[in-house]
Structure formats: structure tokens, C-alpha cells
C-alpha positions, 0 to 999 in steps of 0.5 A: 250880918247873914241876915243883911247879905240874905236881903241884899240877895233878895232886893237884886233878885226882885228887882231882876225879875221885875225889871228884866226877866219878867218883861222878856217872859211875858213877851215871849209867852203873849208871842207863842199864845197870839200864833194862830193853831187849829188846835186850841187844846194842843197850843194850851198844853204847850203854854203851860209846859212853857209856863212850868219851864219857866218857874223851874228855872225861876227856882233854879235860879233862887236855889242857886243865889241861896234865896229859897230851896225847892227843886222840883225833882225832890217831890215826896210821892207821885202826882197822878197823870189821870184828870183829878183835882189837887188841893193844897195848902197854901203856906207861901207866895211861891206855892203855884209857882212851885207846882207849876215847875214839878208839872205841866197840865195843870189849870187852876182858878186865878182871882179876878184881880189878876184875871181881868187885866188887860195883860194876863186874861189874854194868856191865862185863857190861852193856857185854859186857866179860868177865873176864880169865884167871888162869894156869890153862888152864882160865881161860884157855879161857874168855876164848879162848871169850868173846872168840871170841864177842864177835866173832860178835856183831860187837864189836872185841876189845881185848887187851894181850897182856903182861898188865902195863904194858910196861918203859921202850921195850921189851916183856914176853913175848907171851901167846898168848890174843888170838892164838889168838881171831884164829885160831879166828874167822879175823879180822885181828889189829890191832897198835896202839903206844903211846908216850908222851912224855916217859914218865909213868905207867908203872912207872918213873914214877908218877903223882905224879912228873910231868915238868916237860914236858907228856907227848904220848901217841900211838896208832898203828894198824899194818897188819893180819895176817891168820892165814893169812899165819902159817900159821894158827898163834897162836904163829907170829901172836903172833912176828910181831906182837911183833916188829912193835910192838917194831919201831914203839916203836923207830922212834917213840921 
């Protein structure tokens, strides 16, 4: 029965979204990025803080219906405001959403399926967001040299380093990129860990096989590792923060 009511929920909250809301948001978004301004960096910061509004409301509203608790104001630990790079585990749909309402000023990869419509590229490029790497080192170079970028114009960059959502309380194998962007600009990297619970929107469970419990999803931020303390390496850097937020979602699980 709880179970029942918990779908009902979820089918009018998503097709809500999906009908409604999306379309004005992303209206309102592709008007304030279309204005013209001298000042490229300034109009992208803004987009974002609309970007992060806007999911923070979108939790506000998912809180309320009881669909999913997270509220941005609950984050364990302290996100630093310097440039330096995020990592993530990715145990949800809704974990760039998520971050994206605890902070403004992030930019982060997007996949090239999404990147490349006709409809998102236009925005995404207006909020400085770039486009993620296939498998070739080619691409692969090209989000090091973006991300590396980003950071000299003062941005934080996100990165779920697993390239997929993680399996149920435990990681896939890390990439190196966000590493080797720490490396080359010399910034901390900044493990965060997510968790959710009882698990929902992961692999494992869909989103219209809702527990009966209402999920809590929690973000914790760790504290950060400098490049040097690793010998200046990404391989080194990327065994130390696996092993780091594999640590934490076994302790907070």
C-alpha cells in the first residue's frame, strides 16, 4: 500500500517535470544565455547560480512530496571555494543535481549524448561546461586541457571518476583524467561521497521501484589531498582517493 502511494507520487512528480516544469526551465535558461554580455565569464557564473537554484528547488519540491530527502544546507564538511577538483562517487541519478544545489561555480564534463544536441550544447557552453571523452586519448587530452583550463579562470571542476553510476556500496575502477588535471594545475583534489538511503536510482533499483521508505541522500565532503603529497603523480593521486571514499561509503553505509 505505502508502496503503492510512493509510485503514485513519483508518476505525478515525473510527469510534472517532464511536462511542465522542464519546458519553462529550460526556456527561461536558453533566454538569459541567448542575451548578449561583454562579459562571457560573468554571464556564465550566473547561469550557473541559476542552474544550482533551480535544482534546489527541484529537491525542495521532492522533500516536500516525501519523494527523496536531501536538502543542500545538511552537507557534512566544508566544499572549498578555491579552484580545485571534486570527485565523486556516483551512486544516484540525482547526484549532479545534488551538487549542483549545495554550489554554484562548478563545471563538470557532460557525455557527448547529451552535450551534442541541438538544444543543451547552446546552454551548457554558455555555463562553461564541456564535453566529456570517449575512450580515445585523443578526447581524452581534450577534457584534461578544458578542465585545466576551467581552473585558471577560477571555476571548481566536478568529476565522477567511475564514468558510470557505482555498483550497490562499492566503486568501479577510477580514471585518471580528474587526476591528471589536479596535477597539471597543481590544485587539491576534493573526494566528496555520496550515499543514499535506503538505495533508490541506482543500477540496482529504478526509479519506478520506489522503497517504501522515504530515501535520505547524503554528501560528505573529505578533506582535501594535495598532488605533492602523492609524489605529484595521477596514478598515485587517483590510489589514494579510491581508496579514501571507498573507506568513507563503508563507514557511512
Amino acid at each position: 500500500m505505502f508502496r503503492a502511494l510512493r509510485l503514485l507520487r513519483v508518476s505525478f512528480v515525473l510527469s510534472s517535470y517532464f511536462i511542465l516544469l522542464a519546458p519553462i526551465g529550460y526556456a527561461g535558461f536558453a533566454i538569459w544565455a541567448m542575451i548578449p554580455m561583454r562579459d562571457a565569464r560573468w554571464k556564465a557564473r550566473k547561469l550557473q547560480w541559476v542552474m544550482s537554484t533551480a535544482f534546489g528547488t527541484m529537491h525542495k519540491i521532492l522533500r516536500w512530496m516525501r519523494i527523496l530527502h536531501f536538502d543542500p544546507r545538511e552537507v557534512d564538511g566544508e566544499f572549498p571555494t578555491e579552484p580545485c577538483v571534486l570527485v565523486a562517487n556516483h551512486p544516484t541519478l540525482v547526484d549532479i543535481s545534488s551538487l549542483l544545489a549545495t554550489q554554484s561555480n562548478l563545471v563538470f564534463p557532460v557525455k557527448s549524448s547529451m552535450f551534442r544536441t541541438f538544444w543543451a550544447r547552446p546552454l551548457l557552453e554558455a555555463a562553461d561546461h564541456f564535453e566529456a571523452s570517449a575512450s580515445d586519448p585523443f578526447s581524452v587530452g581534450k577534457v584534461v586541457d578544458k578542465g585545466v583550463e576551467r581552473l585558471q579562470q577560477g571555476y571548481r571542476v566536478l568529476i565522477f571518476p567511475e564514468g558510470t553510476r557505482s555498483p550497490l556500496g562499492d566503486l568501479h575502477p577510477f580514471g585518471r583524467t580528474a587526476f591528471e588535471i589536479a596535477v597539471r594545475q597543481n590544485v587539491p583534489i576534493v573526494p566528496v561521497v555520496i550515499t543514499c538511503k535506503p538505495h533508490w536510482l541506482s543500477r540496482e533499483r529504478s526509479f519506478f521501484n520506489p522503497p517504501s521508505e522515504v530515501p535520505r541522500l547524503r554528501i560528505r565532503v573529505l578533506d582535501p589531498i594535495f598532488p605533492e603529497a602523492e609524489g605529484s603523480s595521477s596514478r598515485a593521486l587517483r590510489d589514494t582517493v579510491s581508496e579514501r571514499i571507498k573507506t568513507a561509503i563503508t563507514e557511512f553505509s
